[in-house]
BALUMNU-646061 format. One record per residue: residue number from 1; chain; x, y, z of N, C-alpha, C in turn. Coordinates in steps of 0.02 Angstrom, whole numbers, plus 50000, padded with zeros to 5 digits. Layout:
<nodes>
NODE    nr   kette    n.c1    n.c2    n.c3   ca.c1   ca.c2   ca.c3    c.c1    c.c2    c.c3
NODE   NUM       A       X       Y       Z       X       Y       Z       X       Y       Z
...
</nodes>
This chain:
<nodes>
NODE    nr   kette    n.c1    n.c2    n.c3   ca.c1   ca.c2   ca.c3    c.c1    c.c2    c.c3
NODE     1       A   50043   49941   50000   50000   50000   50000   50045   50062   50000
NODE     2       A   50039   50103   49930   50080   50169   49951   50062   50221   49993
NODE     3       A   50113   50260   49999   50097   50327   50034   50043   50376   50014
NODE     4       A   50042   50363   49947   49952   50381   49937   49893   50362   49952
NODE     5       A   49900   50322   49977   49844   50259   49986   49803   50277   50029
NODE     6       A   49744   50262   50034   49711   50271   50091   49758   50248   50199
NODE     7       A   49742   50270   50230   49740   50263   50295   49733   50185   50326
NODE     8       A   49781   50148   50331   49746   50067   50351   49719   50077   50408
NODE     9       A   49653   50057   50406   49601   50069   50487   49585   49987   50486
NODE    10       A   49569   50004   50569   49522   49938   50602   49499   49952   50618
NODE    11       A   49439   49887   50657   49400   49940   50712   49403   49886   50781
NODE    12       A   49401   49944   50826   49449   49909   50898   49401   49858   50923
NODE    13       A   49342   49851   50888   49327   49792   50903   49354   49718   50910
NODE    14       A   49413   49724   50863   49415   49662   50828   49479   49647   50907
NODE    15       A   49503   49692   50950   49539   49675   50989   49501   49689   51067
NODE    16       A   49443   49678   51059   49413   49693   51112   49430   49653   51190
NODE    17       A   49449   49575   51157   49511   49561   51229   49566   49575   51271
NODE    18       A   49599   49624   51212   49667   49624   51260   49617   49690   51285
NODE    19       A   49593   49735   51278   49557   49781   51303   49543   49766   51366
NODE    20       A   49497   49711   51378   49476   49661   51444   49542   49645   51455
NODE    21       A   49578   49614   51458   49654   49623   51485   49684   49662   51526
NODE    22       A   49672   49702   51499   49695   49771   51542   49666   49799   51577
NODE    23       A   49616   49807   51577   49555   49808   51626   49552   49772   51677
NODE    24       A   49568   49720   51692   49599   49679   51736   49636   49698   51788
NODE    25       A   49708   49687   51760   49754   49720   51782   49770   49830   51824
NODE    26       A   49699   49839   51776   49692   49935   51794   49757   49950   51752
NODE    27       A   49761   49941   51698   49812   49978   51672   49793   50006   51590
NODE    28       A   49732   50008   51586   49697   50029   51521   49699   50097   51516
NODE    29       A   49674   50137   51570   49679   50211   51535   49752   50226   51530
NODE    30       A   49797   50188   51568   49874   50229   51578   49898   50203   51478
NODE    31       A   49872   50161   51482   49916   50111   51409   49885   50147   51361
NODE    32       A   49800   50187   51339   49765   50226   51308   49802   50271   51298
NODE    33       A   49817   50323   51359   49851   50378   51349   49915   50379   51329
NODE    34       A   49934   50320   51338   50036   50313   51304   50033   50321   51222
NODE    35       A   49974   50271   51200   49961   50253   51118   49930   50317   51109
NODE    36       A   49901   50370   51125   49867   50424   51132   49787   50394   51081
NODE    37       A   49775   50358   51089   49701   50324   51101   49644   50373   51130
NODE    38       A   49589   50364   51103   49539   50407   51139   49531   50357   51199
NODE    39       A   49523   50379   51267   49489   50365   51314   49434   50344   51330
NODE    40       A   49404   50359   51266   49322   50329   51265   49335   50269   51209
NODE    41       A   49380   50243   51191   49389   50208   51131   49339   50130   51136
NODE    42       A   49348   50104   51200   49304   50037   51222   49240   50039   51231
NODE    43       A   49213   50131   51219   49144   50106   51201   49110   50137   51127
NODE    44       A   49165   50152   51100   49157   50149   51012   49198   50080   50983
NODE    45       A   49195   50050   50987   49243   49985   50940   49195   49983   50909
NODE    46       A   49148   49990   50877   49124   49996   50817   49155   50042   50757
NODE    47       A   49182   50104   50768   49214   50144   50749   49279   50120   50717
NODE    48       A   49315   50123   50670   49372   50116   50641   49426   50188   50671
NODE    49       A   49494   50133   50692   49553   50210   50700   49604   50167   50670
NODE    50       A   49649   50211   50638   49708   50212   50623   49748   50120   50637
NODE    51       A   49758   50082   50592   49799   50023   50630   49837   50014   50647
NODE    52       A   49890   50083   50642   49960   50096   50674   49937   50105   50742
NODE    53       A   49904   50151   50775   49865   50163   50816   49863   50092   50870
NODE    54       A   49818   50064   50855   49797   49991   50891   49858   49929   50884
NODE    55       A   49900   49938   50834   49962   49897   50853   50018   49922   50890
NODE    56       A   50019   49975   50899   50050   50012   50945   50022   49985   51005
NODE    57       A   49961   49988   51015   49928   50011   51082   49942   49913   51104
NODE    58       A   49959   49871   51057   49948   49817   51091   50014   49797   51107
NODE    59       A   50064   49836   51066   50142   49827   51097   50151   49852   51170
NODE    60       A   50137   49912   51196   50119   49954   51224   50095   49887   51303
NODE    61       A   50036   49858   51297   50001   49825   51326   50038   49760   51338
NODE    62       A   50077   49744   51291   50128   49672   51303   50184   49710   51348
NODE    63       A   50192   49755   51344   50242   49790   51381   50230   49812   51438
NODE    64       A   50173   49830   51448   50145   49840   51522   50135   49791   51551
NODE    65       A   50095   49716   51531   50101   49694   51596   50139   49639   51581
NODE    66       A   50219   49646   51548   50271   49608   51551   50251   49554   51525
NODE    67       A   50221   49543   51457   50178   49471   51424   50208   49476   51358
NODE    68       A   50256   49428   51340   50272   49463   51265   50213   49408   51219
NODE    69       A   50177   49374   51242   50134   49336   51210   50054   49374   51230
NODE    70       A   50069   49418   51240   50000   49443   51280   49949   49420   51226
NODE    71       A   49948   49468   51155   49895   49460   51109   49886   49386   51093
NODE    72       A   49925   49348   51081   49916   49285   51069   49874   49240   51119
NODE    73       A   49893   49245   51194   49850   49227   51245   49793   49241   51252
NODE    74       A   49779   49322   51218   49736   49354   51234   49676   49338   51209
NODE    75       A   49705   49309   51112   49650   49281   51064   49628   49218   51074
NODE    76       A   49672   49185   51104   49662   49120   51117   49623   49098   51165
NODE    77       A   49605   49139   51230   49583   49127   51282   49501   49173   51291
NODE    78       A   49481   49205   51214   49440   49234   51222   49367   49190   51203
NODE    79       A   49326   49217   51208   49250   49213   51218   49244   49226   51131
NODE    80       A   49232   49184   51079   49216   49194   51008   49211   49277   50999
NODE    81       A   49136   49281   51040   49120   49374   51017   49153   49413   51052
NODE    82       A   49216   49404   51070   49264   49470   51103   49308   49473   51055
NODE    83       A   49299   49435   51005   49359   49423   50927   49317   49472   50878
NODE    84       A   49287   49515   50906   49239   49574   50842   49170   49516   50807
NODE    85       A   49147   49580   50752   49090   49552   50731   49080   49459   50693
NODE    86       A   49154   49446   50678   49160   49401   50647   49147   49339   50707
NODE    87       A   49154   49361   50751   49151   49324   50821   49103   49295   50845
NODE    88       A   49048   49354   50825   48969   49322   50820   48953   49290   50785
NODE    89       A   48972   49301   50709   48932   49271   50664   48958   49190   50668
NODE    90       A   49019   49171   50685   49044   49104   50667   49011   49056   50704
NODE    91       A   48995   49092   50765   48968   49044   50804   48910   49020   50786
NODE    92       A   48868   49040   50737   48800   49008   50711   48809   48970   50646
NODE    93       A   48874   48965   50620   48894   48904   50586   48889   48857   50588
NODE    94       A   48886   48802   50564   48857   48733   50573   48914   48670   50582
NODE    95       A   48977   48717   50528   49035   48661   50527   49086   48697   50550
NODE    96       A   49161   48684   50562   49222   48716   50558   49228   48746   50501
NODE    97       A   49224   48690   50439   49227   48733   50373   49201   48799   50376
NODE    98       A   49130   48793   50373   49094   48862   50356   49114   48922   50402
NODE    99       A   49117   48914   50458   49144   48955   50505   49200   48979   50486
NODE   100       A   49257   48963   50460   49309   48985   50455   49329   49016   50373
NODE   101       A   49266   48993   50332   49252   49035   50252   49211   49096   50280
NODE   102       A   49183   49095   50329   49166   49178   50350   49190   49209   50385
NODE   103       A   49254   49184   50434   49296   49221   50463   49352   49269   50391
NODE   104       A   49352   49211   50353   49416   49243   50285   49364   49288   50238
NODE   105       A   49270   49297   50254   49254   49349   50219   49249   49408   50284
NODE   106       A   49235   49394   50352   49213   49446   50381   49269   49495   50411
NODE   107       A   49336   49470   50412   49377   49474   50453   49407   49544   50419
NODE   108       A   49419   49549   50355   49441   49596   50323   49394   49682   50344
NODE   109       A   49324   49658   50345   49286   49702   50346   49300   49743   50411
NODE   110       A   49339   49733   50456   49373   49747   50533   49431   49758   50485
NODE   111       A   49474   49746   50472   49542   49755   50432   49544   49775   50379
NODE   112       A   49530   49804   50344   49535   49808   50264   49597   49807   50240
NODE   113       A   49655   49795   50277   49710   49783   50253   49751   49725   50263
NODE   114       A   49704   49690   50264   49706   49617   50263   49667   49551   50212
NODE   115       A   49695   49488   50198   49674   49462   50145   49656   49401   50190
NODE   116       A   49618   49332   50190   49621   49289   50213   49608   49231   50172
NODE   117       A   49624   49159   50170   49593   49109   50125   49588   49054   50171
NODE   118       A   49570   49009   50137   49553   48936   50171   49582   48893   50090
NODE   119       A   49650   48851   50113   49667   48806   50056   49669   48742   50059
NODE   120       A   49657   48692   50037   49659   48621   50070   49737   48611   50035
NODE   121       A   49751   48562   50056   49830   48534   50030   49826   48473   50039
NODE   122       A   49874   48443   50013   49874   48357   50046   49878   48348   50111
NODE   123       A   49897   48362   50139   49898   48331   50224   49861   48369   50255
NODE   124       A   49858   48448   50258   49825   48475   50289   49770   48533   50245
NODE   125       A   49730   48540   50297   49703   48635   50255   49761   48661   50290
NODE   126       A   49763   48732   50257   49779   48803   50277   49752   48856   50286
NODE   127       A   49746   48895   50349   49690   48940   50345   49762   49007   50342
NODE   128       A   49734   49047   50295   49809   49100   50290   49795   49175   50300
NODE   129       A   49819   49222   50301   49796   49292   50311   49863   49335   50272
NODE   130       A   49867   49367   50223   49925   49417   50204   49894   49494   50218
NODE   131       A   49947   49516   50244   49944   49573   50271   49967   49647   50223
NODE   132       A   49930   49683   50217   49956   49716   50142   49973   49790   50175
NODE   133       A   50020   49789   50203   50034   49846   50258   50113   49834   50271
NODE   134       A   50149   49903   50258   50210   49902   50251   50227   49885   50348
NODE   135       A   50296   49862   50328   50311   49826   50406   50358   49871   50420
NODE   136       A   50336   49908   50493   50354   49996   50528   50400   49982   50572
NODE   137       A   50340   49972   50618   50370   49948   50699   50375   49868   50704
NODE   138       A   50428   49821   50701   50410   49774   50726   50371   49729   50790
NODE   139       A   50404   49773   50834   50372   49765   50918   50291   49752   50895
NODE   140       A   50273   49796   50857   50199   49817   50854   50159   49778   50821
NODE   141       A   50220   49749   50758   50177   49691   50704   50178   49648   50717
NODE   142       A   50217   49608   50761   50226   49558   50807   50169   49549   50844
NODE   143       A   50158   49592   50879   50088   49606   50907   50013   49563   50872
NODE   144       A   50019   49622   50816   49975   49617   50773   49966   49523   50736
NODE   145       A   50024   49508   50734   50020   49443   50698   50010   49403   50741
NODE   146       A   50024   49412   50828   50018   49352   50888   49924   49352   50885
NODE   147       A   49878   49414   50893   49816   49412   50902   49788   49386   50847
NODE   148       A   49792   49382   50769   49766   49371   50713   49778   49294   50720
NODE   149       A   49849   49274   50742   49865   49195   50732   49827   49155   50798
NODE   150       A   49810   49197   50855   49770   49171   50904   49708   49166   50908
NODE   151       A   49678   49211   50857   49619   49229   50830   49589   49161   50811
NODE   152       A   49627   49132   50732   49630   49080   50714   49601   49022   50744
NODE   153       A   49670   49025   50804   49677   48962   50848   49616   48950   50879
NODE   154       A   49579   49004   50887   49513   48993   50934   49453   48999   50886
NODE   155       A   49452   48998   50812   49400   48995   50798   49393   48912   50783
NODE   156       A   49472   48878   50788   49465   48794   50767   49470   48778   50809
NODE   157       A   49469   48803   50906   49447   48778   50953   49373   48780   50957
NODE   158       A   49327   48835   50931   49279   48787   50934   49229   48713   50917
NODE   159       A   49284   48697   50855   49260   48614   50847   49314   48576   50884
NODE   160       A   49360   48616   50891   49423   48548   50909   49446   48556   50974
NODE   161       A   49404   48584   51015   49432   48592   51107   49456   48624   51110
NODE   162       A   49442   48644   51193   49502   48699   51194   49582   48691   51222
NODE   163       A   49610   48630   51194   49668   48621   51216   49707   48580   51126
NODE   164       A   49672   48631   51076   49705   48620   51028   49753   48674   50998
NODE   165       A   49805   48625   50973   49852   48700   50962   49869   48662   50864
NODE   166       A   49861   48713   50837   49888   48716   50770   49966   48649   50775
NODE   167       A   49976   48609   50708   50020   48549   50716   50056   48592   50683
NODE   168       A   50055   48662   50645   50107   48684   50589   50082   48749   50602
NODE   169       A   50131   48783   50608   50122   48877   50585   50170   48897   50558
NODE   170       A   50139   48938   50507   50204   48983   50465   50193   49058   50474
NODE   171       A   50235   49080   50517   50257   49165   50535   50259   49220   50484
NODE   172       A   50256   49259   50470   50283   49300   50424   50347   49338   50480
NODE   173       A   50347   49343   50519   50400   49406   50573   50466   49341   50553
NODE   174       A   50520   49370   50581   50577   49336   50584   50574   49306   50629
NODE   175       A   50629   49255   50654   50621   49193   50715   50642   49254   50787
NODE   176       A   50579   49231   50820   50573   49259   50894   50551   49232   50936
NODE   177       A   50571   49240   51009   50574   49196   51065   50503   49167   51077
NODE   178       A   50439   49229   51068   50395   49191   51104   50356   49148   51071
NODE   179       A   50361   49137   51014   50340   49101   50984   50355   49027   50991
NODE   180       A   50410   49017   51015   50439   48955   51034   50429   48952   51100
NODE   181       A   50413   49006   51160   50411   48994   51222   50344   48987   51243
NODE   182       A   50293   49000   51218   50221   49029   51221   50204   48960   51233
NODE   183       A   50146   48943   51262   50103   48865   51290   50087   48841   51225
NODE   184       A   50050   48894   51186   50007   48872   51144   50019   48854   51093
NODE   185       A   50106   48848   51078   50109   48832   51018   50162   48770   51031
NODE   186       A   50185   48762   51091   50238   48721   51133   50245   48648   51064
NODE   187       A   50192   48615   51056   50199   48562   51014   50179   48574   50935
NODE   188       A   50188   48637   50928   50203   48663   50839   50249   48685   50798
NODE   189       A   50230   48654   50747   50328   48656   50705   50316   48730   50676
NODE   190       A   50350   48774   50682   50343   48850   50677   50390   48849   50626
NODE   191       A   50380   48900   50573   50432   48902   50524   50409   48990   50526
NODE   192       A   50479   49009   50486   50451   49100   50492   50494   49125   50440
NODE   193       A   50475   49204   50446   50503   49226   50372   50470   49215   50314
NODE   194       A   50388   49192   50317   50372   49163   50262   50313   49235   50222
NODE   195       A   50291   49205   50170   50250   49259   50140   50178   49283   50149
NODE   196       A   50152   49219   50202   50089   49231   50242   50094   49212   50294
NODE   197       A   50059   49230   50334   50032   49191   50417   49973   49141   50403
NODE   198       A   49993   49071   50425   49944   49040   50424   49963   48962   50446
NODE   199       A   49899   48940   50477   49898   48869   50516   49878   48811   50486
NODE   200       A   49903   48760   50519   49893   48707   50484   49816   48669   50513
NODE   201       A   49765   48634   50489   49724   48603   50510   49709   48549   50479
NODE   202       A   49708   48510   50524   49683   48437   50500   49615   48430   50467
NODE   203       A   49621   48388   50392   49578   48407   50327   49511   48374   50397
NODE   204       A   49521   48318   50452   49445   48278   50478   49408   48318   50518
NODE   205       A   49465   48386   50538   49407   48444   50571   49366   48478   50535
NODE   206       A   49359   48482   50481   49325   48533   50443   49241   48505   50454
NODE   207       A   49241   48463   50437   49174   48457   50433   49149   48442   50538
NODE   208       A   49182   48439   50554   49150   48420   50627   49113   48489   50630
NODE   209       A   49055   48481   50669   48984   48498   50700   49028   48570   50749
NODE   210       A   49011   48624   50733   48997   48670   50800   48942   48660   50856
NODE   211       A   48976   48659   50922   48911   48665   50961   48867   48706   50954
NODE   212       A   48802   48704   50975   48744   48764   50973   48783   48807   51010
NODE   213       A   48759   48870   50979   48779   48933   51042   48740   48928   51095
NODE   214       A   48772   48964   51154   48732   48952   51225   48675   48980   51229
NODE   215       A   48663   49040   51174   48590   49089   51195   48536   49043   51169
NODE   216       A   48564   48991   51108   48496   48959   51082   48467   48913   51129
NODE   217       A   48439   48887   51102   48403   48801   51130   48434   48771   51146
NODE   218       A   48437   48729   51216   48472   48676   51239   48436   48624   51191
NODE   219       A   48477   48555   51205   48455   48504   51204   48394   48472   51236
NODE   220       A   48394   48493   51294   48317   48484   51314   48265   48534   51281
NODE   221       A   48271   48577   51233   48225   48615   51242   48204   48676   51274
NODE   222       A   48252   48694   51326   48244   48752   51341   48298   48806   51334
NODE   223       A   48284   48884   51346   48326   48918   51322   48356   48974   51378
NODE   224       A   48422   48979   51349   48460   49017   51413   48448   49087   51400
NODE   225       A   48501   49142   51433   48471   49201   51428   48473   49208   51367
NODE   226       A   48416   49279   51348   48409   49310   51312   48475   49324   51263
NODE   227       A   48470   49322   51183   48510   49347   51165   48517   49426   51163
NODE   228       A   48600   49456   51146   48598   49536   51149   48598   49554   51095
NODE   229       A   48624   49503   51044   48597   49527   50976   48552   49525   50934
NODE   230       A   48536   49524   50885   48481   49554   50820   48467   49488   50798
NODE   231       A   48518   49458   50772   48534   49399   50756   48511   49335   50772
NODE   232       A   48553   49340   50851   48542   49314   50913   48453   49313   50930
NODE   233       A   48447   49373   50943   48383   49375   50970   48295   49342   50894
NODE   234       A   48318   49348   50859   48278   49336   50790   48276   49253   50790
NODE   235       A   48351   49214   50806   48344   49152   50822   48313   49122   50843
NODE   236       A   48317   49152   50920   48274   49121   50980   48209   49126   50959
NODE   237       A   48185   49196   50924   48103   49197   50917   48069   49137   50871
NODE   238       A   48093   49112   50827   48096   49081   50765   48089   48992   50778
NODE   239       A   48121   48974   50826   48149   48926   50846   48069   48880   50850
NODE   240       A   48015   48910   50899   47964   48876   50928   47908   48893   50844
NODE   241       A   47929   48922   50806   47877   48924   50741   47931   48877   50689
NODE   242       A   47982   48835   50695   48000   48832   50638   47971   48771   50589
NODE   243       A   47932   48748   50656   47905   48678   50627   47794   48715   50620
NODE   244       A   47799   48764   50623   47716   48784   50630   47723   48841   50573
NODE   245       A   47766   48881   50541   47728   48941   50480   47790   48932   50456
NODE   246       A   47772   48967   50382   47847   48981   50353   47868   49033   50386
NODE   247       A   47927   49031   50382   47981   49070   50409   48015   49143   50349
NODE   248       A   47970   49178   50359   47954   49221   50291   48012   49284   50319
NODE   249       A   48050   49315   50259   48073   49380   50288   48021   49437   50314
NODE   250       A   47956   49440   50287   47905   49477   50321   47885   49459   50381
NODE   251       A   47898   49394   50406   47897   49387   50489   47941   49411   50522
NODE   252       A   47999   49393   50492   48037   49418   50544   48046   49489   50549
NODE   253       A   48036   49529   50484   48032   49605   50523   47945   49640   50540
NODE   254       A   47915   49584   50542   47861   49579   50608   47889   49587   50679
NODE   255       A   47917   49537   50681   47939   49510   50753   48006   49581   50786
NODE   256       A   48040   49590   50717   48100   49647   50740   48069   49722   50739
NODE   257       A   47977   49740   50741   47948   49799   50715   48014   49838   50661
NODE   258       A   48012   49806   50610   48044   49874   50578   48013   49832   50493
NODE   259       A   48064   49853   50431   48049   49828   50377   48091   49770   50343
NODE   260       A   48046   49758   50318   48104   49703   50260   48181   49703   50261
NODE   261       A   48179   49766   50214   48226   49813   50180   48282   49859   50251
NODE   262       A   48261   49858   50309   48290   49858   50353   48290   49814   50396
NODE   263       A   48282   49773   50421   48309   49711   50427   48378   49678   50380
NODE   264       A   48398   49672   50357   48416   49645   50299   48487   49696   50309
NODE   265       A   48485   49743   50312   48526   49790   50314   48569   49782   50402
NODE   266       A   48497   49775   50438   48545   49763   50508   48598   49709   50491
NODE   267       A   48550   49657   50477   48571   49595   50497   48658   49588   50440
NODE   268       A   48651   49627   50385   48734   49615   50356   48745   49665   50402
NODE   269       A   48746   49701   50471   48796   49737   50485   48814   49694   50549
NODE   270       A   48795   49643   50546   48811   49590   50602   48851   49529   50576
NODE   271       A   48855   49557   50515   48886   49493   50469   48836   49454   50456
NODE   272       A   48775   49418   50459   48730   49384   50406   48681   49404   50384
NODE   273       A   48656   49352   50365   48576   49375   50344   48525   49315   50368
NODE   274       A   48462   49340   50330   48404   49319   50355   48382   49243   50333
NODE   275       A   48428   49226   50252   48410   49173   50253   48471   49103   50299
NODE   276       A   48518   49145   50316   48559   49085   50366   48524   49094   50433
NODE   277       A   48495   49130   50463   48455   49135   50522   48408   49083   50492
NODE   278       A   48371   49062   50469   48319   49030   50449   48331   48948   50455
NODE   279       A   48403   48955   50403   48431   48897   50385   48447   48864   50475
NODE   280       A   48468   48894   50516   48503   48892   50584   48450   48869   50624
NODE   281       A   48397   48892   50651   48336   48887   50649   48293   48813   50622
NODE   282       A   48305   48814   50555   48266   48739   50557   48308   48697   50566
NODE   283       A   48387   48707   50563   48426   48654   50593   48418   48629   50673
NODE   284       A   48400   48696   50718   48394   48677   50791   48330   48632   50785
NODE   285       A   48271   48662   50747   48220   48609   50748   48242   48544   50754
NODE   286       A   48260   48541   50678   48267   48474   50662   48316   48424   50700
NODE   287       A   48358   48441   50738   48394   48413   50787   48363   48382   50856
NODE   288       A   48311   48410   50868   48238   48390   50901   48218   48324   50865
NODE   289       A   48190   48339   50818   48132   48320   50768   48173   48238   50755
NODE   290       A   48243   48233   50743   48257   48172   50725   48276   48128   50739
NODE   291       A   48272   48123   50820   48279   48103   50854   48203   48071   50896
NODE   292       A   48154   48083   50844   48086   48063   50866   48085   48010   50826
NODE   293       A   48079   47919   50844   48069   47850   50781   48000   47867   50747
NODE   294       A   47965   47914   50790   47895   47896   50757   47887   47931   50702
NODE   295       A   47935   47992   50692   47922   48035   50627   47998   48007   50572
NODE   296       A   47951   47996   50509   47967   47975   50434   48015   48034   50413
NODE   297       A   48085   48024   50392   48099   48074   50383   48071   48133   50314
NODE   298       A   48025   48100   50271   47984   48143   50240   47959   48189   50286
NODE   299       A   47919   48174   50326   47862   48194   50366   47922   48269   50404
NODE   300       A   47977   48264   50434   48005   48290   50435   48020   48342   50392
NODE   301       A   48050   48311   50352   48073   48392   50296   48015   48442   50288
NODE   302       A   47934   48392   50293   47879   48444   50267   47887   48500   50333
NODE   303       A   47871   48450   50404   47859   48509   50444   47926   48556   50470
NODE   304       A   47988   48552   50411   48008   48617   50406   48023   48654   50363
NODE   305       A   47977   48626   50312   47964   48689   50251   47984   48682   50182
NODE   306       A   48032   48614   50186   48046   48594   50146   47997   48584   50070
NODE   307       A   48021   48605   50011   47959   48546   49961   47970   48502   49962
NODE   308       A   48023   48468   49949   48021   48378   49954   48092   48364   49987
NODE   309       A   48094   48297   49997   48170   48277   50071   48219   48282   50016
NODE   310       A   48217   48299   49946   48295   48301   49928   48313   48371   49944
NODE   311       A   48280   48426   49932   48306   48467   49960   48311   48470   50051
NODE   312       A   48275   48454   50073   48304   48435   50151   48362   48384   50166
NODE   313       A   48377   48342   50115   48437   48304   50117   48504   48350   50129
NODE   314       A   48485   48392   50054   48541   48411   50047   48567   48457   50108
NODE   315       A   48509   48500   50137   48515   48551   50197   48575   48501   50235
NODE   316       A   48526   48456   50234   48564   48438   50315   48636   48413   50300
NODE   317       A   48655   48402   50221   48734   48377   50252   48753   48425   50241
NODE   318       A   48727   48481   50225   48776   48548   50245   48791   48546   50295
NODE   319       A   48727   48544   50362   48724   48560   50432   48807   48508   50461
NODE   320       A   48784   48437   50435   48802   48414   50477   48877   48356   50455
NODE   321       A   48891   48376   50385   48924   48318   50343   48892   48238   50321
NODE   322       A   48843   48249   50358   48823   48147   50340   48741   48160   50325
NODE   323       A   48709   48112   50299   48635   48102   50292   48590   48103   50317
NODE   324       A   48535   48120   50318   48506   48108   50386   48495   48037   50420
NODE   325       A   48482   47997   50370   48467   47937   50375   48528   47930   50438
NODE   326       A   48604   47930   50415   48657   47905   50446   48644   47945   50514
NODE   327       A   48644   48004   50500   48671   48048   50559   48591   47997   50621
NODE   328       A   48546   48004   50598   48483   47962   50649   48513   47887   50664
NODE   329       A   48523   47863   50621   48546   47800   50658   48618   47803   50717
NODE   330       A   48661   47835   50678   48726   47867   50728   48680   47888   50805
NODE   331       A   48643   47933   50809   48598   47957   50873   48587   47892   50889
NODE   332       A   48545   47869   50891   48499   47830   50919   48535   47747   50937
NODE   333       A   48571   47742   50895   48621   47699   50925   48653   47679   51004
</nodes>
């Protein structure tokens, strides 16, 4: 990017943990005012500033409370939606795969100076990120590359535990200590100097199942708190009609009092839309539903809206990688 170029911005959402970090410790406004940060900055992270700015501020923050792995710990140990908007949306993904083809579309939209892919290879996928931003401060990009690569790590902890660490990473920074000293990467072959950042994943995680998020439907049937989002909250409403009306975009901006045409507009500023809420939705149904011997899985697809079970076939090995047929006998087994 030249010196003409536009301004590379983020928005401090996307680091809203190490934020909580420091907050912790009481050392947030002192570390704000060093990076000269607005003071009110943690309750605009919606807002885009400067990305020199916020990689500063996270060097800054590894330096305060003596963590040279801070950001990396920081991403790793977070709560999905403290990883920005992309944080929310993954979690209503169905597979690892999909989750992590909308982290490499949403992620940029927080970064715009950033690229991401998902590549399969023979032994492994690769999930990668190139960074299109001249390299200033190292202290700072270091930074920047520990939270993005921890980022990662925790969006393939949600199918693969949370005591999985990447079998392969490739660095872009030159060879540095904490990368080799850090917990989380203790049993990963690290190579560096390379032309992207990116991890290695085993091709049998991709398709494994995300858990439901906590705001939806348990397994029994009932539901925890309220969601705080749009998204979130449109789910939950949806959930107890998905097997009784269609599930029309005019309901749901019934249910959200507003319109179509706004609706639609919220919901991409949350990262989805209305027809993966839907899709999400008759999947919680149907996760109920097929686990009942007495219902045919025809009978099924109708009462969720389906026209006929090949297109409900196909839904579900999106949802779930296998058939329904299989995935019911697998249950009930």
């Amino acid at each position: 990017m030249g010196q003409n170029g536009p301004v590379p911005l983020i928005r401090p959402a996307a680091i809203a943990r190490v934020f909580a970090e420091l907050s912790r410790v009481g050392g947030l406004q002192e570390v704000l005012r060093r990076t000269k940060l607005p003071a009110d900055v943690i309750e605009r992270l919606d807002e885009f500033a400067p990305a020199r700015s916020i990689l500063h501020f996270m060097a800054e923050s590894s330096g305060y409370m003596d963590s040279p792995d801070l950001a990396f710990c920081a991403a790793t140990r977070a709560q999905p939606q403290q990883l920005g908007h992309w944080g929310h949306s993954v979690q209503r993904c169905y597979t690892l795969r999909s989750a992590l083809k909308r982290l490499c579309f949403l992620y940029p939209l927080e970064a715009p100076f950033v690229q991401f892919g998902l590549v399969e290879g023979k032994t492994h996928a690769w999930l990668w990120r190139h960074r299109m931003l001249a390299l200033k401060d190292p202290v700072a990009e270091m930074q920047g590359e520990q939270f993005i690569l921890g980022s990662m790590t925790r969006a393939v902890r949600m199918a693969a535990g949370s005591q999985w660490n990447p079998p392969a990473v490739r660095l872009e920074s030159p060879k540095s200590h904490w990368a080799l000293r850090t917990e989380g990467l203790a049993q990963s072959r690290v190579d560096f100097g390379g032309p992207v950042l990116a991890i290695a994943i085993p091709h049998d995680l991709l398709d494994r199942r995300l858990p439901r998020p906590r705001s939806g439907r348990t397994a029994t049937g009932e539901t925890g708190a309220p969601a705080s989002d749009l998204a979130g909250s449109l789910l939950q409403a949806l959930l107890p009609l998905a097997t009784e009306s269609p599930l029309s975009l005019d309901l749901g901006a019934e249910i959200a009092k507003t319109t179509p045409r706004t609706l639609q507009r919220r919901l991409a500023q949350e990262g989805t839309d209305w027809r993966q809420i839907v899709d999400r939705a008759r999947f919680e149904a149907c996760e109920e539903l097929i686990l009942d011997p007495s219902l045919m899985l025809i009978e099924i697809s109708m009462k969720l809206g389906y026209s006929d079970q090949a297109h409900f076939t196909r839904a579900f090995h999106r949802w779930t990688g296998e058939a329904p047929s299989v995935h019911r006998r697998r249950r009930m087994s």
